[in-house]
N, C-alpha and C positions, 0 to 999 in steps of 0.2 A: 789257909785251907778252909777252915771255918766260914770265912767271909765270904768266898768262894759259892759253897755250899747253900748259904742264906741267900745268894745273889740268884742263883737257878730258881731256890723254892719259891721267892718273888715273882720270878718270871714266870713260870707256869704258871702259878696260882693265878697271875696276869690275863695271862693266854687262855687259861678256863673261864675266866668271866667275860672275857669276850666272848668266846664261843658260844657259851651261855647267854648271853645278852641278844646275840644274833641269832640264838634258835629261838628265845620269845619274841624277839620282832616279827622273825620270818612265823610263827604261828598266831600272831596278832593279826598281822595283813590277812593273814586266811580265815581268820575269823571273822574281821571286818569284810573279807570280800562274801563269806556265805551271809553275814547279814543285811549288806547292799542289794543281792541276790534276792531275799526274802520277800523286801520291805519294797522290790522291783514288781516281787508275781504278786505280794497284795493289791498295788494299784490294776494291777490287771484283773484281780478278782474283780475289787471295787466296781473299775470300767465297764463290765460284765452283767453287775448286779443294775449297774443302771441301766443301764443296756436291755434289759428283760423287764427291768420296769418301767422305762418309756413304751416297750413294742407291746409288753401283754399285760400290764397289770396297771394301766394309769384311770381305767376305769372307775376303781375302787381305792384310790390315793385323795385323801383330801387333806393332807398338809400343803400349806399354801406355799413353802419355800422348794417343794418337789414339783407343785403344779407351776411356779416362778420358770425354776431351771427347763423343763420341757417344754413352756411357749419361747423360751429362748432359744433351744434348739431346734424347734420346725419354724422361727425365723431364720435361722443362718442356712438352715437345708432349702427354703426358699429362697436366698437369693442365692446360693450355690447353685440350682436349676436355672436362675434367671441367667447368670451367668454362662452359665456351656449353653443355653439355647444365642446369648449373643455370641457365644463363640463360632457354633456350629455355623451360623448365620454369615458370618464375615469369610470364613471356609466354603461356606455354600454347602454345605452337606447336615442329613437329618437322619434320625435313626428310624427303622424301619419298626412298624407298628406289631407285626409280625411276628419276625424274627430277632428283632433288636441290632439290625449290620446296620453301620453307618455307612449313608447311600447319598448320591450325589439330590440336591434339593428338586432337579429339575424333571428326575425320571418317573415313568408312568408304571413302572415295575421294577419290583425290588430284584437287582441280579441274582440274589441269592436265594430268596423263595421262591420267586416270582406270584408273591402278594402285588395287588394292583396301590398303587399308593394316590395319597391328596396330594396336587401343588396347589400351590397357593397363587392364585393371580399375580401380577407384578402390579403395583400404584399404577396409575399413568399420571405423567407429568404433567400439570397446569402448561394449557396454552396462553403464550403471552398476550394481552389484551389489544383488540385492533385499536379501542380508541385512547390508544397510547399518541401523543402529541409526540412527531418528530420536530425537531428544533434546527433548519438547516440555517447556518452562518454565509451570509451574504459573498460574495468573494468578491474583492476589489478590481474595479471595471480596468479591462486594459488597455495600458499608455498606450496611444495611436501613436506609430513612428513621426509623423508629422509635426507631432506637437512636443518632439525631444529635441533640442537643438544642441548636434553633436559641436561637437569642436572640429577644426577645418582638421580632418585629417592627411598627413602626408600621401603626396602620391603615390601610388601604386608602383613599382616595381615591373619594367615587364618581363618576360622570364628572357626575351632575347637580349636583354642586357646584364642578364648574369653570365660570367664566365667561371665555366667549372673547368677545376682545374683537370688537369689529363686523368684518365683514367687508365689507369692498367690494363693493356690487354688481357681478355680470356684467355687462359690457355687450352690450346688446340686438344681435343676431343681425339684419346688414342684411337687410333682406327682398329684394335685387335681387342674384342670383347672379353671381360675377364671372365673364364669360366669361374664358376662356383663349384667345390667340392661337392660330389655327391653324397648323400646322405643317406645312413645305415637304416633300411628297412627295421619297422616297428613290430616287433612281435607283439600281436594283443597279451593283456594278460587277462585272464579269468579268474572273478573272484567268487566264490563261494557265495551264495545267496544265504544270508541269515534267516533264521526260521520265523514267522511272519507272528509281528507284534498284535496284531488284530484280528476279528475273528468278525464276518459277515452273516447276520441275522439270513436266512433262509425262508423267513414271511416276507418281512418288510425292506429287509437289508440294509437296516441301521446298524454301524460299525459298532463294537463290544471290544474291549480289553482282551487280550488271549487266556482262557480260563473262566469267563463270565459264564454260568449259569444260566441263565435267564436273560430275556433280550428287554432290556431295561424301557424296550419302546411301546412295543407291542404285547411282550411276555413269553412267546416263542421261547420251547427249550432248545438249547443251543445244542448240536452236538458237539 
């Protein structure tokens, strides 16, 4: 019975330190996780503090490893811009000087403000040079029948010396025409007219997107 008794207080005493083992774990993680947390929003300070020292305060910085880090970042923000203007480009669309809407490259008016915009000429392509040298290749004179000495060909065949074997009569042509079923009258169908994708300028009558603003040709407000 003793033995008994000793065997339980083992086993609980067991079962408490587990218990206890798994509530400092489970409040170690949480403590790990509010210092992950912490050590998360200082970098975001940090970001910040640079952030207000490049935009307002680099006037009055003369450490050379802060004036270092700054020309390196308004290189990357220049080719970042060189970049979306080659993007915009291959898109064909440019932002609007204005307003800021990205608008297609070709129009004369922003749809949206209807600010009058710059195009830009297009290159024109190099004309190919006239006194470019054509090179034309001789072409081999041709054989006069005359001067090919065929081999005696066999005689010709006449056709009244073929015998074609019998041919099948036609068969006779029923004299009673077969009608054809008549066929069930077409009920038209009528489909609903979808509500019209474009919208016509009322100056000049350059077609517009449905909802356009402005008439991207002229500048005409749409109604």
């Amino acid at each position: 019975m003793a033995f008994l008794n000793k065997l339980g207080e083992k086993i609980s005493s067991g079962a408490s330190a587990v218990s206890d083992s798994a509530k400092k774990m489970a409040e170690t993680n949480k403590l790990n996780a509010r210092i992950n947390s912490d050590l998360a929003e200082v970098n975001k300070k940090y970001i910040e503090i640079g952030r207000a020292v490049k935009l307002r305060l680099m006037e009055g910085i003369t450490d050379s490893e802060v004036i270092r880090l700054a020309g390196e970042i308004d290189a990357l923000l220049a080719e970042v811009a060189q970049l979306n203007e080659q993007v915009n480009v291959l898109k064909g669309v440019k932002k609007c000087g204005n307003c800021g809407a990205m608008i297609n490259a070709d129009v004369m008016f922003c749809p949206s403000c209807g600010s009058k915009q710059e195009v830009k000429a297009q290159p024109e392509q190099a004309a190919p040079s006239e006194a470019a040298e054509v090179t034309v290749q001789e072409t081999p004179k041709a054989i006069q029948p005359e001067t090919v000495q065929s081999e005696a060909a066999p005689e010709a065949i006449q056709p009244e010396n073929i015998q074609s074997e019998a041919e099948p009569e036609a068969a006779p042509a029923s004299a009673e025409a077969v009608s054809e079923p008549e066929q069930p009258a077409v009920q038209p169908v009528i489909e609903e007219q979808p509500a019209p994708a474009f919208v016509f300028c009322t100056e000049c009558g350059h077609k517009e997107a449905a909802g356009t603003k402005f008439c991207s040709e002229c500048g005409n407000k749409l109604d």
